[in-house]
VEXMIGU-452870 format. One record per atom (N, C-alpha, C): residue number from 1; atom name; x, y, z. Coordinates in Angstrom, 3 decimals, m for minus. Each point is the difference from the previous one (the first is absolute). Layout:
N
(NUM 'CA' (X Y Z))
...
***
This chain:
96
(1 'N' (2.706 8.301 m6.777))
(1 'CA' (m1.002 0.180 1.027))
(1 'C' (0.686 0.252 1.336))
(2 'N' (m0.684 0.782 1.035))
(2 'CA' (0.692 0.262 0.800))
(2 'C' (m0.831 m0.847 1.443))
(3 'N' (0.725 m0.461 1.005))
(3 'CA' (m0.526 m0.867 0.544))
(3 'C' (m0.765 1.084 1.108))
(4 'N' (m1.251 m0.352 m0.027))
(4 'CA' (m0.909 0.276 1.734))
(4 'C' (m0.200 m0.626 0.679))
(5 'N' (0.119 m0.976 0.100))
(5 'CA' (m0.395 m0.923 1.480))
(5 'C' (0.278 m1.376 m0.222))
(6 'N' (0.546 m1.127 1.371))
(6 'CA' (0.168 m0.965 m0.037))
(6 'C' (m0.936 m0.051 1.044))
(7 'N' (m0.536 m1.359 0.016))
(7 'CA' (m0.850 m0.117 1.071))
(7 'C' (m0.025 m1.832 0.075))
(8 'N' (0.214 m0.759 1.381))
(8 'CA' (0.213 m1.293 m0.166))
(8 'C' (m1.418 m0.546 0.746))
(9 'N' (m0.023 m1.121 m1.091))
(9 'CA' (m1.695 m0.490 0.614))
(9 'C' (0.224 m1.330 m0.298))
(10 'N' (m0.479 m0.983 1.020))
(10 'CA' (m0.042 m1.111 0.702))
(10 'C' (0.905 m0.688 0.665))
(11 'N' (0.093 m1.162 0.636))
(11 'CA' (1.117 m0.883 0.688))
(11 'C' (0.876 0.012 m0.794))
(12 'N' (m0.184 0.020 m1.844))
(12 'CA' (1.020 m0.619 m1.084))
(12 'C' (0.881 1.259 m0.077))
(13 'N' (m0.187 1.065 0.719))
(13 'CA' (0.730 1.507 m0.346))
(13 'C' (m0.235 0.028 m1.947))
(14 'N' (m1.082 0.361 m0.355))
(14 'CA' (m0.360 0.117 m1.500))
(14 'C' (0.498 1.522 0.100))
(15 'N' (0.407 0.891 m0.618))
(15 'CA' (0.450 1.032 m0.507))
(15 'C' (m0.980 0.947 m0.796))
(16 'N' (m0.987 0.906 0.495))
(16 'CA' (m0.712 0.894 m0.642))
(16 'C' (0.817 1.133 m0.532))
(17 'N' (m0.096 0.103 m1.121))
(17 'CA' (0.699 1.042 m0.765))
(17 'C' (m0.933 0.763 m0.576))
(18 'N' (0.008 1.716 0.314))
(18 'CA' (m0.785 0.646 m0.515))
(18 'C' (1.151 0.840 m0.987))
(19 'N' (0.172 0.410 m1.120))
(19 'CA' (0.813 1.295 m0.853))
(19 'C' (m0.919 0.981 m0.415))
(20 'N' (0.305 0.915 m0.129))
(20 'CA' (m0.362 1.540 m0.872))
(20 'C' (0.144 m0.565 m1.325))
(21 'N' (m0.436 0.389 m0.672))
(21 'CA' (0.247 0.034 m1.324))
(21 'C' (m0.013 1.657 m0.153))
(22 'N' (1.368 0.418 m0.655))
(22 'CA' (0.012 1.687 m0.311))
(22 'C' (0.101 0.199 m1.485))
(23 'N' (m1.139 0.682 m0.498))
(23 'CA' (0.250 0.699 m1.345))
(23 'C' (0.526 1.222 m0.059))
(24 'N' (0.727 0.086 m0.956))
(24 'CA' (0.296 1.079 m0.319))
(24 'C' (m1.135 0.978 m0.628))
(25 'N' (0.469 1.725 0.698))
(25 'CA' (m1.114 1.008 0.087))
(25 'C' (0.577 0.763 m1.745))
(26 'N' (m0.954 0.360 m0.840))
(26 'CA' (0.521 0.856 m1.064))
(26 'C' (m1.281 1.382 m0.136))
(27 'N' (0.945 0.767 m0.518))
(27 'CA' (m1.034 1.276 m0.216))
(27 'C' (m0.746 0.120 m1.144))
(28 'N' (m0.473 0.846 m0.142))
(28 'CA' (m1.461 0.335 m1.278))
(28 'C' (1.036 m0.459 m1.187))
(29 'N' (1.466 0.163 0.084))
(29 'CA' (0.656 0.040 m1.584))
(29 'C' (0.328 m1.403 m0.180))
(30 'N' (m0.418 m1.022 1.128))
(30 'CA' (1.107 m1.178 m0.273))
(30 'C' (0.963 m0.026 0.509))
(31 'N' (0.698 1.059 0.915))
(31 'CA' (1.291 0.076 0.335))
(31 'C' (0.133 m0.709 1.559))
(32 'N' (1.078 m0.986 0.459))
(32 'CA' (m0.060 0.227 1.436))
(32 'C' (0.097 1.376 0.906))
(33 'N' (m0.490 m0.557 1.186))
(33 'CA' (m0.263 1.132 0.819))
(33 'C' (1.160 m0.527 1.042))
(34 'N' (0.413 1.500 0.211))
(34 'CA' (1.782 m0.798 1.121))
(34 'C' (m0.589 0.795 0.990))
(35 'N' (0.978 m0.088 0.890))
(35 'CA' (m0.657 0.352 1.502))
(35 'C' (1.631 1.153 0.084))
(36 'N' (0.098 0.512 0.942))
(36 'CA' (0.847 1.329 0.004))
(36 'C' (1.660 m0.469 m0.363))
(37 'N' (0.204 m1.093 0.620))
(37 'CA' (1.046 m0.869 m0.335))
(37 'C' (0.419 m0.419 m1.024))
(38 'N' (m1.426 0.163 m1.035))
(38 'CA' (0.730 m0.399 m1.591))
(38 'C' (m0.430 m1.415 m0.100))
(39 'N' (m0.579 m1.172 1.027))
(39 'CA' (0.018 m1.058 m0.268))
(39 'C' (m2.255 m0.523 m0.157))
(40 'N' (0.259 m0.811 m0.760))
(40 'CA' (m1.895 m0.111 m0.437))
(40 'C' (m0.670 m0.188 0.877))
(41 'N' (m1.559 0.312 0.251))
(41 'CA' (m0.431 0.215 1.204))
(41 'C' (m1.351 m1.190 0.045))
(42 'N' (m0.169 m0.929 0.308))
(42 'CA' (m0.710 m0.840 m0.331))
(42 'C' (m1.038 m0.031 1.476))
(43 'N' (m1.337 m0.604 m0.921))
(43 'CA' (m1.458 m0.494 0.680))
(43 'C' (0.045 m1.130 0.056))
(44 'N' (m1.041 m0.313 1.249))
(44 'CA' (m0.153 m1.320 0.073))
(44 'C' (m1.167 m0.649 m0.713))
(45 'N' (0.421 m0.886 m0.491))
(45 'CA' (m1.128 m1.014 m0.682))
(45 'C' (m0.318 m1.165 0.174))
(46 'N' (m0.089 0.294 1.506))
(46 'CA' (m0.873 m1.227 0.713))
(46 'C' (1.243 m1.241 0.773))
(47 'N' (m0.350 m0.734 m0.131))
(47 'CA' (0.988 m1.452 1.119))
(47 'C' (m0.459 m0.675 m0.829))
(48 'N' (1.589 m0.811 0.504))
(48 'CA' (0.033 m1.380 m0.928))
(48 'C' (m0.203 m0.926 1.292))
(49 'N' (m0.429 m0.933 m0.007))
(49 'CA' (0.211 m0.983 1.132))
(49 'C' (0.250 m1.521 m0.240))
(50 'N' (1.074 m0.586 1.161))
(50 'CA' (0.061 m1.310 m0.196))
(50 'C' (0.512 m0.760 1.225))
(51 'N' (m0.285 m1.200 0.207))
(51 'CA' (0.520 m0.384 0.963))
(51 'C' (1.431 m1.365 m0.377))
(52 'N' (0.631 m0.169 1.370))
(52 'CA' (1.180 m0.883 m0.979))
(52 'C' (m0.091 m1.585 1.541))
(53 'N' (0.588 m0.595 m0.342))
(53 'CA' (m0.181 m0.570 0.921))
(53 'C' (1.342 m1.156 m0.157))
(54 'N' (0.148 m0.037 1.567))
(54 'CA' (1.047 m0.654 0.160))
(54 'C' (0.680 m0.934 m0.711))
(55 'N' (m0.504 m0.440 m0.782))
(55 'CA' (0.728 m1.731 m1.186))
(55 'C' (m0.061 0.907 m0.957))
(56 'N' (0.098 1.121 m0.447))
(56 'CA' (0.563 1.234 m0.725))
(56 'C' (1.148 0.200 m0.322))
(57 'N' (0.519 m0.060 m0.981))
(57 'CA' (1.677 0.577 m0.357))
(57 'C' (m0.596 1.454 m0.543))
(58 'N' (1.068 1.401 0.669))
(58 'CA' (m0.272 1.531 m0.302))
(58 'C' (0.557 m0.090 m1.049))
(59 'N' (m0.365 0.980 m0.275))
(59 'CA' (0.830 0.388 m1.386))
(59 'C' (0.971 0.967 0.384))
(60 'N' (1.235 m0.063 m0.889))
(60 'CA' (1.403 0.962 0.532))
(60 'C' (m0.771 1.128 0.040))
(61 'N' (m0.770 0.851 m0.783))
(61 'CA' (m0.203 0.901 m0.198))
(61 'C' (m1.105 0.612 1.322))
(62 'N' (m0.273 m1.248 0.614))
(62 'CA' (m1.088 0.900 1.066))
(62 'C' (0.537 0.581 1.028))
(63 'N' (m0.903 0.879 0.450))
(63 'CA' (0.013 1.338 0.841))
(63 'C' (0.790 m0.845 1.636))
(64 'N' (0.979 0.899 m0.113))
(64 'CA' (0.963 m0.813 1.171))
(64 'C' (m0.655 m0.066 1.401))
(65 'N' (m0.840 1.056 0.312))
(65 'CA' (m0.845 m0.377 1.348))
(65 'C' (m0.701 m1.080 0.013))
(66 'N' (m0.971 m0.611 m1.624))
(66 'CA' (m0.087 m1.401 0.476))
(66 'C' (0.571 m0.706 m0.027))
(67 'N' (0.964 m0.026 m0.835))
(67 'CA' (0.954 m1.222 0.455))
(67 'C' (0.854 m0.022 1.184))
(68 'N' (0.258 1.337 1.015))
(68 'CA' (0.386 m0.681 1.444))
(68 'C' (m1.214 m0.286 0.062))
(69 'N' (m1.400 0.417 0.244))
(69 'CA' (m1.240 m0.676 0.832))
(69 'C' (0.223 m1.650 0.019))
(70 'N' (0.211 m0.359 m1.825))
(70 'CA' (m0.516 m1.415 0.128))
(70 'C' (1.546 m0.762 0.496))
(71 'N' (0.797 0.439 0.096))
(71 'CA' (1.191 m0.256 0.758))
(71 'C' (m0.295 m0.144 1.178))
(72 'N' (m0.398 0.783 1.142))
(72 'CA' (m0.308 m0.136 1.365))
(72 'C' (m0.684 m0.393 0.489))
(73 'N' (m1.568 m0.770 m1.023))
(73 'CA' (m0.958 m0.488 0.335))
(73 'C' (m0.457 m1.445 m0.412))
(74 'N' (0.517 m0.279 m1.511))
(74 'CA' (0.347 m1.129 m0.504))
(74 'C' (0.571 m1.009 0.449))
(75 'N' (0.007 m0.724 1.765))
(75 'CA' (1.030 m0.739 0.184))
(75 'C' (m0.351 m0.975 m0.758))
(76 'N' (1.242 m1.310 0.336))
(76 'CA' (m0.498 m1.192 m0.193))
(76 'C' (m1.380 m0.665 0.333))
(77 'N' (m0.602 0.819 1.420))
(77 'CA' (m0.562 m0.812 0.873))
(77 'C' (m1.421 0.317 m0.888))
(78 'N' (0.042 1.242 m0.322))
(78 'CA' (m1.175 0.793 m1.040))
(78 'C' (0.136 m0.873 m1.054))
(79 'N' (0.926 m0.696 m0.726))
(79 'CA' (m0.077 m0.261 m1.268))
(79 'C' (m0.467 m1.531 m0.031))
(80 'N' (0.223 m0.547 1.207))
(80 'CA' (m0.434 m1.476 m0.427))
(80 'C' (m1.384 0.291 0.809))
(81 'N' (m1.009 0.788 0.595))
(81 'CA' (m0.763 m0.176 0.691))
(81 'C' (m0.726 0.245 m1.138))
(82 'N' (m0.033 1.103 m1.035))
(82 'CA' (m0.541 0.411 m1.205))
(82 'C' (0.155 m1.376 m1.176))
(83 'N' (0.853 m0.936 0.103))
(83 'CA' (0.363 m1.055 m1.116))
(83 'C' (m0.961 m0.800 0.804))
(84 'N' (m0.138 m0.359 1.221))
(84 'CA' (m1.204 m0.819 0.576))
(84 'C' (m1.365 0.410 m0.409))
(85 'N' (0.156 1.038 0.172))
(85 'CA' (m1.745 0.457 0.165))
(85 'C' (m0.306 m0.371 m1.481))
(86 'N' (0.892 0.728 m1.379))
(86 'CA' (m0.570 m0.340 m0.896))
(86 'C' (0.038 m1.702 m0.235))
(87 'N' (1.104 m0.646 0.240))
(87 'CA' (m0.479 m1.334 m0.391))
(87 'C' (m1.297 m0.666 0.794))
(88 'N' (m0.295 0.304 0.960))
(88 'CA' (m1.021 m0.495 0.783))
(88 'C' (m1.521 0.997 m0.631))
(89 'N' (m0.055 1.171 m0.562))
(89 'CA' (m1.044 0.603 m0.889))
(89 'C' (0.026 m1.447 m1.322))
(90 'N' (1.030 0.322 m0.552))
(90 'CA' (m0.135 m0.986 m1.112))
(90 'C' (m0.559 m1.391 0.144))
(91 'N' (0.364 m0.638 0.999))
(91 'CA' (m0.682 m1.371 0.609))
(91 'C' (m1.185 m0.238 0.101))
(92 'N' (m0.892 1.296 0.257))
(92 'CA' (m1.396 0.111 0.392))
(92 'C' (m0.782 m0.046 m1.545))
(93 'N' (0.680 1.244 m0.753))
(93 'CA' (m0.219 m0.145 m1.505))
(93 'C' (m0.120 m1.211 m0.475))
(94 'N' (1.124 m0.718 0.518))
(94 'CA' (m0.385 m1.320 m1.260))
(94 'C' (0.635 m1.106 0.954))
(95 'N' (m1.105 m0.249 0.825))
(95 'CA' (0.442 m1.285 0.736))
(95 'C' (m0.018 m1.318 m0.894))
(96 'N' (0.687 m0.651 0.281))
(96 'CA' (0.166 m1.144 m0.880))
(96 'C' (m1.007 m1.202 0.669))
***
């Protein structure tokens, strides 16, 4: 998938991830269709979306622009303010 957009939403810097999803284009025979270059010429089939959020471990494999994002935005100060909020959500859930 090829990445389209990061977009950061709330105090917690949560990580909106939008991707392409690209199929590959084939002709009436079944065959791929290459583009002048010789290489396959693919459509889009829609977005994938997800969001990640700071108490997140990336995966090696993700798209290196988010991982500087959550590098530069992820501080500490983000990460325990996000470990508060949820333990203090959870408290309300099930006050003892």
């Amino acid at each position: 998938m090829e990445l389209d957009r990061i977009e950061v939403a709330s105090e917690f810097k949560h990580l909106q991830i939008r991707e392409i999803i690209q199929v590959p284009r084939f002709d009436e025979d079944g065959e791929p269709v290459l583009n002048d270059d010789g290489e396959p010429v693919f459509d889009s089939g829609g977005y994938h979306r997800r969001v990640l959020h700071c108490d997140m471990t990336l995966a090696d494999d993700e798209h290196q622009e988010v991982k500087d994002k959550a590098e530069e935005l992820w501080t500490d100060e983000v990460k325990s303010a996000w470990t508060t909020f949820q333990a203090e959500q959870e408290a309300e859930r099930n006050p003892e």
